[in-house]
LUMVOBA-435007 format. One line per field, with one value per residue (C-alpha): y, x, z. Coordinates in steps of 0.25 Angstrom, whole numbers, plus 5000, padded with zeros to 4 digits. Each point is the difference from the previous one (the first is absolute). Example, Ala and Ser with C-alpha at 12.3 -4.5 7.8 and 13.67 -1.06 7.14 Angstrom:
BEGIN
py = 4982|5014 .
px = 5049|5006 .
pz = 5031|4998 .
//
This chain:
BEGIN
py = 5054|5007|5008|5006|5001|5011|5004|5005|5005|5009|5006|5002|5006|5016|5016|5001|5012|5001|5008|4998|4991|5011|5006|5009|5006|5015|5012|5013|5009|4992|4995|4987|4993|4989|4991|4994|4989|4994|4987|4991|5010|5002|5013|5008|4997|5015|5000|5011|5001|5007|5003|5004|5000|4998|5001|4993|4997|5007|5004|5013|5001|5004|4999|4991|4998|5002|5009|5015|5003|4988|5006|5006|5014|4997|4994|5009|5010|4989|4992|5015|5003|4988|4993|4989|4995|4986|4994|4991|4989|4991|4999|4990|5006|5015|5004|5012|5009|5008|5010|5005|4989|5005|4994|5004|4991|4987|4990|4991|5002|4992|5002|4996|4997|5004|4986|4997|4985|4993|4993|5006|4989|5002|5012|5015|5007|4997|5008|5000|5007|5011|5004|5011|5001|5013|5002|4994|5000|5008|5001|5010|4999|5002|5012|5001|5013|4994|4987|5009|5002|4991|5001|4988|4992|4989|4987|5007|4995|5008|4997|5005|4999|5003|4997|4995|4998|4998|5001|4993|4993|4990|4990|5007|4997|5007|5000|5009|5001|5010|5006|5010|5009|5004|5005|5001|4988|4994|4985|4991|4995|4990|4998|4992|4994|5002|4985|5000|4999|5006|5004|5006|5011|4997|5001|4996|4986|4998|5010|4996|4985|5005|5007|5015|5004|4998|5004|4998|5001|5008|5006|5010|4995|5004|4994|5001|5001|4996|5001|4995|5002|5013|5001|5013|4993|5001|5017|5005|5003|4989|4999|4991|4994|4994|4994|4994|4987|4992|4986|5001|4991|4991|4999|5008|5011|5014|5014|5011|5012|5003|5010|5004|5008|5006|4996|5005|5006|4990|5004|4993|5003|4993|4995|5006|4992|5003|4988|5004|4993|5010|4997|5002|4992|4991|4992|4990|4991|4984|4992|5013|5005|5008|5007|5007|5008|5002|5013|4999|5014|4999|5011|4989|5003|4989|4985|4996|4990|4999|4987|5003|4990|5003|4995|4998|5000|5000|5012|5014|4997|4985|5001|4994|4987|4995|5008|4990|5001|4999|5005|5004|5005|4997|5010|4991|5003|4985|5001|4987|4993|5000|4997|5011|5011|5007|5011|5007|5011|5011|5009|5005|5002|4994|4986|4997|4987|4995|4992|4993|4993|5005|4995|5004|4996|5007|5015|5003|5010|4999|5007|4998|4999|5006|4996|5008|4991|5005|4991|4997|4999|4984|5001|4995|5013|5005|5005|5015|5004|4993|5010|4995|5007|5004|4989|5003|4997|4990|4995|4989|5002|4985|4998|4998|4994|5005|4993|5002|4994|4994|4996|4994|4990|4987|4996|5009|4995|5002|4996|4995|4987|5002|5000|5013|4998|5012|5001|5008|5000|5009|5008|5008|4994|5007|4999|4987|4993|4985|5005|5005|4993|5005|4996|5004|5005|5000|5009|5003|5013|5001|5010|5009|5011|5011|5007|4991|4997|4984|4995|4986|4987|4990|4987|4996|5002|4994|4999|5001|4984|5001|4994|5005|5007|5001|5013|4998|5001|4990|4991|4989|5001|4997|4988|4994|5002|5012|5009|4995|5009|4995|5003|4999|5005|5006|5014|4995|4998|4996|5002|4989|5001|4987|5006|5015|5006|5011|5004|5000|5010|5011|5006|4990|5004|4994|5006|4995|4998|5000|4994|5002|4991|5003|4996|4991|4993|5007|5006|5014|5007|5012|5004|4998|5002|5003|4996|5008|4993|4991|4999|4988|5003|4995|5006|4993|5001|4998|4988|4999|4989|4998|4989|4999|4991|4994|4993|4987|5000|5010|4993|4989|4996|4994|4986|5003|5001|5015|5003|5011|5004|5009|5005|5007|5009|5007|5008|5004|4986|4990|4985|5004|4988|5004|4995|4999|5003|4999|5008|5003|5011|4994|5009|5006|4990|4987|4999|4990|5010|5013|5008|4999|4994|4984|4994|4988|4993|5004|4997|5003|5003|4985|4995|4997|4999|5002|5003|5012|5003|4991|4992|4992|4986|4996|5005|5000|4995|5012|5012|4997|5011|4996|5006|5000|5008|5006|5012|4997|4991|4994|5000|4989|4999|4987|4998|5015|5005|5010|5005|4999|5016|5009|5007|4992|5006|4997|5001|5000|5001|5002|4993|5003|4990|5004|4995|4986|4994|5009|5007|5015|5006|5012|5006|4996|5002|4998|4996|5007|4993|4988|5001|4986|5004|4990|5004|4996|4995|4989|4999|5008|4993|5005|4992|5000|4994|4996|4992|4996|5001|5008|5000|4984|4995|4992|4986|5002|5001|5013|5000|5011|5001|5007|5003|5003|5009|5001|5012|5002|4987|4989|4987|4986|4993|4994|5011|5009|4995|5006|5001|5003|5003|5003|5011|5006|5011|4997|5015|5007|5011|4996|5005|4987|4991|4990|4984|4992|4989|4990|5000|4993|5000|4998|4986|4997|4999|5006|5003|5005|5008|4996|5002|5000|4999|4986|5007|4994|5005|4996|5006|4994|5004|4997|5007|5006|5015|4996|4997|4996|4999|4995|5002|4986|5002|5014|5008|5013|5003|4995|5015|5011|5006|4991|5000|4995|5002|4993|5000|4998|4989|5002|4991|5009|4995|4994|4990|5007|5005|5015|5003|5012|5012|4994|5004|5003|5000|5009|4991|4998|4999|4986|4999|4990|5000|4990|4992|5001|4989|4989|5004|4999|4986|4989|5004|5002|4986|4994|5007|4996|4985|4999|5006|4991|4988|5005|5001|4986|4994|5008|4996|4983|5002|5003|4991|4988|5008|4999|4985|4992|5008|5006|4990|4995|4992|5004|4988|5006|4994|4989|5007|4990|5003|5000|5006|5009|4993|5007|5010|4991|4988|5006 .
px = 4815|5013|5000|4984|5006|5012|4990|4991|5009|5006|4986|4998|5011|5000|5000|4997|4998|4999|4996|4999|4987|4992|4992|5011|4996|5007|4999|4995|5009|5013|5008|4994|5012|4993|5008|4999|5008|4999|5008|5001|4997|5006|5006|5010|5005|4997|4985|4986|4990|4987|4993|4985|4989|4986|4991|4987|5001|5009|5012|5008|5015|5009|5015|5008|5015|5001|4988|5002|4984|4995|4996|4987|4993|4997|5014|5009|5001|5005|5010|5004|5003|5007|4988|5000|5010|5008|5011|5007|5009|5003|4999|4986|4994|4997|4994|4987|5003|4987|5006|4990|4988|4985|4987|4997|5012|4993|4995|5008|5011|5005|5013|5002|5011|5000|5003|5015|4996|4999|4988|4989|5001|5000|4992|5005|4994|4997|4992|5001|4990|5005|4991|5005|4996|4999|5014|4996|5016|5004|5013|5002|5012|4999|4993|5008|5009|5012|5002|5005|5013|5008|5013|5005|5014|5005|4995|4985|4989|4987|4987|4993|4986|4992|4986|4995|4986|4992|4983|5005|4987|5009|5005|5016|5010|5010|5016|5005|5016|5009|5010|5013|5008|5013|5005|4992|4995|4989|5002|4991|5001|4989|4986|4988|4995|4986|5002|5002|5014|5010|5014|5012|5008|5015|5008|4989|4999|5009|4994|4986|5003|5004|4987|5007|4992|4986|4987|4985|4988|4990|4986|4994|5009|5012|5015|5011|5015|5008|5015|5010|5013|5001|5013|5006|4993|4988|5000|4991|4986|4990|4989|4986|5000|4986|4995|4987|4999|4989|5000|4998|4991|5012|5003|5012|5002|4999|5005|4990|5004|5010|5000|5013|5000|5012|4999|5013|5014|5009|5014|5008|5012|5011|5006|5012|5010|5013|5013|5010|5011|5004|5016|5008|5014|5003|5012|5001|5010|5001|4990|4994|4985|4993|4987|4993|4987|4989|4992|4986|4994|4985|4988|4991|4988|4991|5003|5012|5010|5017|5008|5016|5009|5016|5010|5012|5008|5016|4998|4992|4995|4994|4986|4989|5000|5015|5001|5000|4986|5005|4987|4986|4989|4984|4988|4996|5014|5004|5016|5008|5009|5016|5009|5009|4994|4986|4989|4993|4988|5006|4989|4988|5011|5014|5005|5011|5011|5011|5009|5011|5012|5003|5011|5007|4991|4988|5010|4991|4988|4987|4987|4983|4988|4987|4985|4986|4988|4987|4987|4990|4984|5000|5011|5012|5013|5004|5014|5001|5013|5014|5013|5014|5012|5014|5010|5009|5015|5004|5016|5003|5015|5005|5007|5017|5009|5012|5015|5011|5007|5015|5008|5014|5009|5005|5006|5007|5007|5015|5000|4990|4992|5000|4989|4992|4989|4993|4991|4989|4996|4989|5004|4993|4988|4988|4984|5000|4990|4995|4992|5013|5009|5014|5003|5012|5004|5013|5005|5012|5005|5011|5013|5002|5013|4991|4988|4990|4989|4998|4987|5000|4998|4990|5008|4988|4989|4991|4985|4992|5000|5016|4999|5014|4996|5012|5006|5003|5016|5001|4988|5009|5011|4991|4994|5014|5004|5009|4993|4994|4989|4998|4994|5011|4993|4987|5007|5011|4998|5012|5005|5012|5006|5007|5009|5001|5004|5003|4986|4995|5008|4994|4990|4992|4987|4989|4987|4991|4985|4991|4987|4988|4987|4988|4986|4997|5014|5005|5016|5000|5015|5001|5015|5012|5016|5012|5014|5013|5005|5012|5011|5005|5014|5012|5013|5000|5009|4995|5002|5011|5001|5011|5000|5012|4998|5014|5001|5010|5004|5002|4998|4992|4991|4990|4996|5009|4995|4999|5003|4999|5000|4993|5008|4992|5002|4990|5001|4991|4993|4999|5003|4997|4996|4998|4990|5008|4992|5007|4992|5004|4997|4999|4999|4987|5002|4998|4983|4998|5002|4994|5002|5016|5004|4998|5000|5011|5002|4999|5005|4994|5005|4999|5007|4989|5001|4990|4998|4993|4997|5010|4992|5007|5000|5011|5008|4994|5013|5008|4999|5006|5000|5008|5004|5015|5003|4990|5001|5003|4992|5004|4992|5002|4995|5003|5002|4994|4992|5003|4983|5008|5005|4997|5004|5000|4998|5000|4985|5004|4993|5004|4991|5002|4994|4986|4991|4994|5011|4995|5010|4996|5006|5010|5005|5004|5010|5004|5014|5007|4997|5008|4998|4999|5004|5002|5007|4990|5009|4990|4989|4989|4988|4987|4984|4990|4988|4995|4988|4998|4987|4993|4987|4994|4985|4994|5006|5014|5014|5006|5015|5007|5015|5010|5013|5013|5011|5014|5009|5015|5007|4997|4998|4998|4986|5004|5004|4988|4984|4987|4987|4990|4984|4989|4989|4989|4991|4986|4996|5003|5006|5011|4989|4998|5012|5007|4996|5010|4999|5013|5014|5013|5012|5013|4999|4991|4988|4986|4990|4986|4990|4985|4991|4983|5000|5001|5013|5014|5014|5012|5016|5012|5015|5001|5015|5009|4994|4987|4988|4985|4989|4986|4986|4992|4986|5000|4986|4995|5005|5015|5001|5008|5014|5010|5015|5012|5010|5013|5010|5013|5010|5014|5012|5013|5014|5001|4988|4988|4988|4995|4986|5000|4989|4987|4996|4984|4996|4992|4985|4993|4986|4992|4987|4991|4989|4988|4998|4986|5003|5005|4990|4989|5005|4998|4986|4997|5003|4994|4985|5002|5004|4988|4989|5005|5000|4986|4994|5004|4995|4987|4998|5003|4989|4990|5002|5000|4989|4993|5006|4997|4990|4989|4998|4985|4994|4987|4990|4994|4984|5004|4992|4996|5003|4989|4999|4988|4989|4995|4988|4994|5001|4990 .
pz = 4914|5004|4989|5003|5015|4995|4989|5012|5008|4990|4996|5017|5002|4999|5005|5015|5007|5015|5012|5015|5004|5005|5006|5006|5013|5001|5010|4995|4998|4997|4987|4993|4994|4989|4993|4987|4990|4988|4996|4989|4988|4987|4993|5009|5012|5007|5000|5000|5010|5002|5012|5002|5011|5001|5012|4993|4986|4992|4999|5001|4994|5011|4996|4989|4997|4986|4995|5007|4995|5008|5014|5000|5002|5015|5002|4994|5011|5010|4988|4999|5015|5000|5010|4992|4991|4994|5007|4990|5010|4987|4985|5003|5013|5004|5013|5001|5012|5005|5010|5011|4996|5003|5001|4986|4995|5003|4990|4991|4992|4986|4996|4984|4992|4985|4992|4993|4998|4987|5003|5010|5013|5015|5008|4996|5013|5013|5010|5016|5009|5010|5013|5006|5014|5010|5012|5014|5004|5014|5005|5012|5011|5015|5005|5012|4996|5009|4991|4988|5005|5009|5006|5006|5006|4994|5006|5002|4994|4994|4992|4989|4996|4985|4996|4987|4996|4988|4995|4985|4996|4995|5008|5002|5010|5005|4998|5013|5000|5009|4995|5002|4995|5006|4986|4986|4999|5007|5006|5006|5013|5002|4991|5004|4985|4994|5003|5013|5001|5006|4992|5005|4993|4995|5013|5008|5001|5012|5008|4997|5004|5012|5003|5000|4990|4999|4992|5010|4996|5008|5001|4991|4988|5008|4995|5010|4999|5012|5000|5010|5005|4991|4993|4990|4988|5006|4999|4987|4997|5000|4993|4997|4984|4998|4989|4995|4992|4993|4995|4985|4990|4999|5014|4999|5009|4995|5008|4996|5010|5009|5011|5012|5013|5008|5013|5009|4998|5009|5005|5008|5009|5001|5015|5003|5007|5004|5005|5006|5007|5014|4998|4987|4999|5012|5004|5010|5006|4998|5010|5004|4998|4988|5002|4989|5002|4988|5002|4992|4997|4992|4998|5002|5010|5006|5001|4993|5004|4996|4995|5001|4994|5002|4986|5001|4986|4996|4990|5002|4985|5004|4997|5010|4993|5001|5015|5012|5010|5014|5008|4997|5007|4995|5000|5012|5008|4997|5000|4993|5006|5002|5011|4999|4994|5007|4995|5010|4998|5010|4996|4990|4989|5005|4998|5006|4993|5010|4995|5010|5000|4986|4991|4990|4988|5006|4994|4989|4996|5010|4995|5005|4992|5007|4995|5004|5001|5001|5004|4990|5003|4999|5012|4991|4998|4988|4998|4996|4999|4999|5002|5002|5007|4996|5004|5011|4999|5011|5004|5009|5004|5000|5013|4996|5008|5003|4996|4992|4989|4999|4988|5000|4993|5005|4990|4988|4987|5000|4983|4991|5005|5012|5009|5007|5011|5005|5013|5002|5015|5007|5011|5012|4999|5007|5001|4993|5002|4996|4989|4994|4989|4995|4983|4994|4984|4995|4990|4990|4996|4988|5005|4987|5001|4997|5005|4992|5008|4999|5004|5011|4995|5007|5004|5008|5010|5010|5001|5013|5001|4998|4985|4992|4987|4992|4990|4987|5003|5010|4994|4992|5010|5012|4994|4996|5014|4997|5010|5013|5008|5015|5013|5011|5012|5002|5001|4988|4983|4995|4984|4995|4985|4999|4989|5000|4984|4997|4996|5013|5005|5005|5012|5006|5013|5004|5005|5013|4996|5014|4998|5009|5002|4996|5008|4986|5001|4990|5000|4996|4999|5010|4999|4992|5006|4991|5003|4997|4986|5002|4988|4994|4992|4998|4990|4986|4989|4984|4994|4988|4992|4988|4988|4991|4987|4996|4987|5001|4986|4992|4988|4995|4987|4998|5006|5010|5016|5005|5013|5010|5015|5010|5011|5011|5011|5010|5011|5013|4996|5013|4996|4987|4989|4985|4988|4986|4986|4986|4990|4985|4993|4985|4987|4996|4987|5010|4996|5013|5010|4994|5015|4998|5013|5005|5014|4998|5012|5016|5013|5013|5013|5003|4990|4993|4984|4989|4986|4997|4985|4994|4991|4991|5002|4992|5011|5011|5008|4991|5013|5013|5012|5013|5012|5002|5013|5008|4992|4986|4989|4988|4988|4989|4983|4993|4984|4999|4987|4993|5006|5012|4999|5006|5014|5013|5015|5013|5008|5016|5011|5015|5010|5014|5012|5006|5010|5000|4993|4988|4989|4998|4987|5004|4987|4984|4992|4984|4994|4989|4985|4993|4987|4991|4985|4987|4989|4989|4987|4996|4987|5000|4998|4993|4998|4991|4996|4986|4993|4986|5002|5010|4995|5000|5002|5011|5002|4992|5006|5002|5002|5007|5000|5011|4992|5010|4992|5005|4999|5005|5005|4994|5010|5000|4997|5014|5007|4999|5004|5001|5007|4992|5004|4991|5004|4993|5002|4996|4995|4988|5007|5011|5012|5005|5011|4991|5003|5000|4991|5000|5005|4996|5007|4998|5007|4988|5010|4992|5011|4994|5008|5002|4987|5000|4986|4989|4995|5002|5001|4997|5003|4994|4998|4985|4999|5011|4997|4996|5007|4994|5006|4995|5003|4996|4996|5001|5005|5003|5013|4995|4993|5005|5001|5002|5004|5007|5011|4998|5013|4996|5007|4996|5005|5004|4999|5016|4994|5009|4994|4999|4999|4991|4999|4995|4985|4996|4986|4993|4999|4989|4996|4998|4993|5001|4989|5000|4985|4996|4988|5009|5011|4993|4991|5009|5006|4985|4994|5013|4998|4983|5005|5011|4991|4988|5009|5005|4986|4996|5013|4997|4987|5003|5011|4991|4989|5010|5007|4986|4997|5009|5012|4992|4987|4999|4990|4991|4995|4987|4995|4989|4988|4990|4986|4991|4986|4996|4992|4988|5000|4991|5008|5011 .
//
């Protein structure tokens, strides 16, 4: 069943050519546009069409897309001419166009398209039936002669009037828009629908919803413009578009003419206005008056009414929007409120802004808008024109009071640490008031010998509430207590340094600030006072300071105790105490202090003591530093190695007593060298590393060994030890930092780092020179450069042990390969074992499977036995 349905739907489906539902209604003597398609054909995708008309029965050939010969005798004058011709819109539908139709071109008209399909289905022609019917449209203007040309103000209103009829047999309506044209192009203004709708042109709709613009229908087919509150867009020509319509056989609507009329020629004249304020730059005292006049000059006529509103802004450039209103005035003369500020309407066209009891904030840039209003015929104004006047440039002159400004020393430093207190009092005080408040800023200005100019230094200031704001310079200070800021008097600010240095000598002022009150309680600064400078000095001398290193022996080796002294001498230095540093200055050879020289032990002023860079535990009791006299130090070495050369000095520095209890540093000083030098007579000692076998395979034992030669002296077995430490560097190239792996030392005490791996070491002194160390279990992560440093410990003649140089042996490489045949052995012997042990457990499941489980027994029919009787015997 499915099957016959697509079956029938194939067979239904075909060509299909397609023209509009007629009959088409159309006025003599305009173009015909008829459309016509075709769809779901075959063949090529850009289809031919042929047109032909007939008025009774048959057809005459008019025009076709493909054949050129096609048109006939009676029709190829027009096809010629152009008249009538094919308008191809796409590959399947062309249009037929019938310029200036007449009566004669009515009747029906079939357009045919020539078959591309593979099978004949569907229609290939379609015919349409075109009435053409006589022009009963008349469009006409206003006969009034005056109504072509208006010239009108802005604001006015005027009217405009057409007429449109029509005697069409047909039932037609009417489409009537008004249009204007203030360029080339015509827009619409407002349309009454052949539906009886009203339609406003783009930019229209506010005004139309306002009922300023307005289309009335009167007698005699008259349409009526009105336009209020007239504006510049509103100058142009006018003119009546009309056009007729007719409802269509498929209840479509169809336009089929279209006719205009010029009605008028509108020009309209901008209001002129002028606004000007009668005074330019005005300045005027504190508390006093300000009074502004705005002078409206327009070449309006009639009724109009004014609205002034006064601005006030900071800046000339301020636009209206971030200027300050202070007063307006309405069309209606309504003025807003303010207590201090009035409008007043002192004639026709001046309006007059008094300001009183101004202050110092109301300086700034004063300017008045005017507006023209007009009355409208519904009794409601309409604004015209809005100018705006030139700001005018107003000062108030704070009113300052009169004083002076005094500055002097109490108190003045003799020396250094000493205190300085400076007083800034206010002098000749007159035409102070209550609403005045005095503030005070203090400065610093640096004395330089030459004519440099140095710029003042902030120590710090007072706000209009009196809170202290603090410079940089004296920021620390002041919060410590070092520099006090006060208020003595009312008249008096007072400046104390506890404890003067010598950086604060210099020019010192202060400056008066007098704030005013403003009507908003707000303090405003109105003057400001400077005092003559005043100088704080005193004479001072430069600080010297001499260290002398003294050696006590002149001699020693080593193990012995080196000792030395610091002898010190200062001048110009006030209870000076002094801070004691021992450095050494150690060969470049020494590895543990690359830079060259090493912080050893320190003492401060307070006899403090402290280790600085010494690091060596074994002797951490091996440096002593003391103080002798007040000016000399003593520095002691015990049981000194031979690492221990180098030269020695002596750090010191000369601290003097400040304020607060407080030690400021006042200068340094550095001691002539001692030198520490060991004759070297012992062996010489040289390292190396060596392996039988380098190369092993994962899980074996690699053995590396750490020989010690000795050349020179021979010693003792007892009077010579080592430390010894293993490194390696896991790269091939030595890029990488060494790890270290295990240490011995002399004590015989083995410490091992921290391993991730299964691996195992092991370190062990197998001889006096020689030292082995193993890697148990060895993996990959064990290969790798590997090496030993060996520090040598000899035993000299006095029985003390010197630590000599320590000693790096060239590394050598360990590799770790992986055996396939022993990786591979165990999990092979495991899977022959299992599947062996599988096959025979296999194998006894089934026979007892077969044995015992699935045994049946079979009772077979007893057969008696009989032998054949003979033949004969039957």
């Amino acid at each position: 069943c499915v099957l016959s349905l697509f079956s029938c739907l194939a067979f239904c489906r075909g060509r299909v050519v397609r023209v509009p539902k007629g009959p088409l209604i159309r006025v003599v003597g305009t173009e015909v546009v008829i459309p016509c398609s075709v769809s779901d054909y075959d063949g090529p995708s850009e289809q031919n069409f042929d047109w032909e008309f007939s008025r009774e029965i048959d057809f005459v050939r008019i025009v076709s897309t493909w054949d050129s010969t096609f048109t006939s005798e009676e029709y190829q004058k027009r096809v010629g001419h152009g008249d009538i011709k094919l308008r191809r819109s796409s590959n399947d539908a062309v249009e037929l166009v019938i310029r200036n139709i007449q009566p004669t071109d009515q009747g029906r008209y079939k357009c045919s398209t020539p078959s591309t399909d593979a099978t004949v289905q569907g229609n290939y022609d379609a015919e349409v039936q075109v009435k053409v019917i006589s022009d009963g449209l008349l469009v006409s203007g206003s006969k009034a002669r005056s109504s072509m040309s208006l010239r009108l103000s802005e604001g006015d209103s005027f009217k405009l009037r057409c007429s449109a009829i029509t005697t069409s047999p047909e039932h037609t309506h009417l489409h009537v828009t008004w249009q204007i044209k203030s360029g080339l192009t015509w827009r619409d203004i407002l349309s009454l629908t052949h539906e009886g709708k009203f339609q406003s042109g783009p930019g229209y709709e506010e005004r139309y919803r306002n009922g300023d613009i307005r289309l009335d229908t009167g007698a005699n087919d008259t349409y009526q413009l009105s336009v209020s509150q007239a504006s510049s867009v509103d100058g142009g020509a006018y003119r009546c578009l009309v056009s007729e319509w007719v409802r269509g056989a498929d209840s479509s609507w169809q336009k089929i003419q279209e006719k205009s009329v010029e009605i008028a020629s509108v020009a309209i004249q901008r209001t002129a206005l002028d606004v000007v304020i009668s005074t330019s730059n005005v300045s005027v005292t504190e508390r006093g008056s300000l009074d502004l006049t705005c002078n409206i000059t327009t070449d309006r006529s009639g009724i109009f009414q004014a609205e002034v509103t006064w601005y006030f802004s900071a800046s000339p450039d301020d636009t209206l929007s971030d200027a300050q209103v202070l007063l307006s005035m309405d069309h209606d003369s309504v003025v807003s409120d303010s207590t201090l500020i009035s409008l007043s309407h002192v004639d026709r066209n001046s309006y007059r802004l008094l300001v009183r009891d101004v202050d110092v904030e109301d300086s700034g840039y004063y300017f008045c808008q005017a507006a023209v209003w007009v009355p409208l015929h519904n009794g409601s104004w309409h604004k015209v024109v809005e100018r705006t006047s030139a700001p005018v440039s107003v000062v108030v002159t704070a009113l300052e009071p009169d004083y002076e400004v005094f500055l002097n020393a109490s108190k003045t430093p003799k020396f250094s640490d000493d205190p300085t207190e400076l007083n800034c009092r206010i002098t000749n005080a007159q035409d102070t008031e209550a609403n005045i408040r005095f503030t005070v800023s203090w400065y610093y200005r640096q004395r330089v010998r030459s004519d440099d100019v140095v710029a003042e230094e902030l120590l710090a200031t007072m706000d209009a509430d009196w809170t202290l704001l603090l410079g940089d310079r004296s920021r620390e200070r002041t919060q410590n207590g070092e520099i006090i800021f006060s208020k003595k008097a009312a008249d008096t600010f007072s400046l104390r340094i506890q404890w003067t240095s010598e950086s604060d000598r210099g020019d010192y002022f202060c400056v008066i600030s007098a704030w005013s009150r403003h009507r908003n309680n707000s303090w405003v600064k109105s003057k400001d006072v400077t005092s003559a400078p005043v100088r704080i000095f005193w004479a001072t001398q430069d600080y010297t300071l001499t260290v002398e290193a003294v050696k006590l022996k002149p001699f020693f080796v080593a193990g012995h105790t080196f000792e030395m002294t610091c002898k010190v001498s200062s001048k110009n230095i006030k209870t000076p105490r002094y801070s004691v540093l021992i450095t050494a200055e150690k060969p470049l050879t020494d590895q543990s202090n690359p830079n060259g020289t090493t912080r050893i032990i320190s003492l401060n002023q307070d006899s403090v003591v402290r280790l600085e860079d010494w690091k060596d535990q074994t002797r951490v009791d091996g440096v002593v530093l003391e103080k002798v006299q007040e000016n000399e130090f003593r520095y002691r070495m015990y049981q000194t190695q031979i690492s221990d050369a180098g030269l020695y000095r002596c750090v010191v520095t000369a601290w003097s007593p400040g304020g607060g209890g407080m030690w400021r540093e006042a200068v340094n000083g550095l001691s002539n060298p001692i030198q520490i030098d060991f004759q070297m007579s012992g062996p010489v000692f040289n390292v190396s590393v060596h392996s039988d076998n380098p190369t092993i395979y994962q899980g074996e034992l690699a053995d590396l060994m750490c020989i010690v030669t000795m050349e020179g002296m021979a010693l003792e077995p007892d009077d010579m030890s080592f430390d010894v430490s293993w490194f390696a560097v896991r790269s091939f190239a030595l890029d990488r930092e060494p790890i270290l792996l295990a240490s011995l030392d002399r004590r015989g005490i083995v410490t091992q780092s921290r391993r991730n791996g299964s691996s195992d070491l092991s370190l062990e002194r197998i001889s006096p020179l020689e030292f082995r160390l193993r890697v148990h279990g060895c993996e990959d992560h064990d290969f790798g450069n590997h090496y030993c440093v060996v520090t040598p410990w000899v035993r000299s003649a006095t029985g003390v042990w010197q630590r000599e140089p320590d000693i790096k042996a060239k590394p050598i490489f360990l590799s770790v390969k992986m055996d396939v045949l022993n990786a591979f052995k165990y999990p092979l012997l495991i899977g022959i074992g299992l599947a062996t042990v599988i096959g025979l457990l296999s194998c006894l499941i089934g026979y007892c499977s077969s044995r015992w489980c699935c045994k049946k027994e079979v009772q077979e029919t007893r057969r008696e036995r009989r032998r054949l009787m003979s033949m004969e015997m039957d």
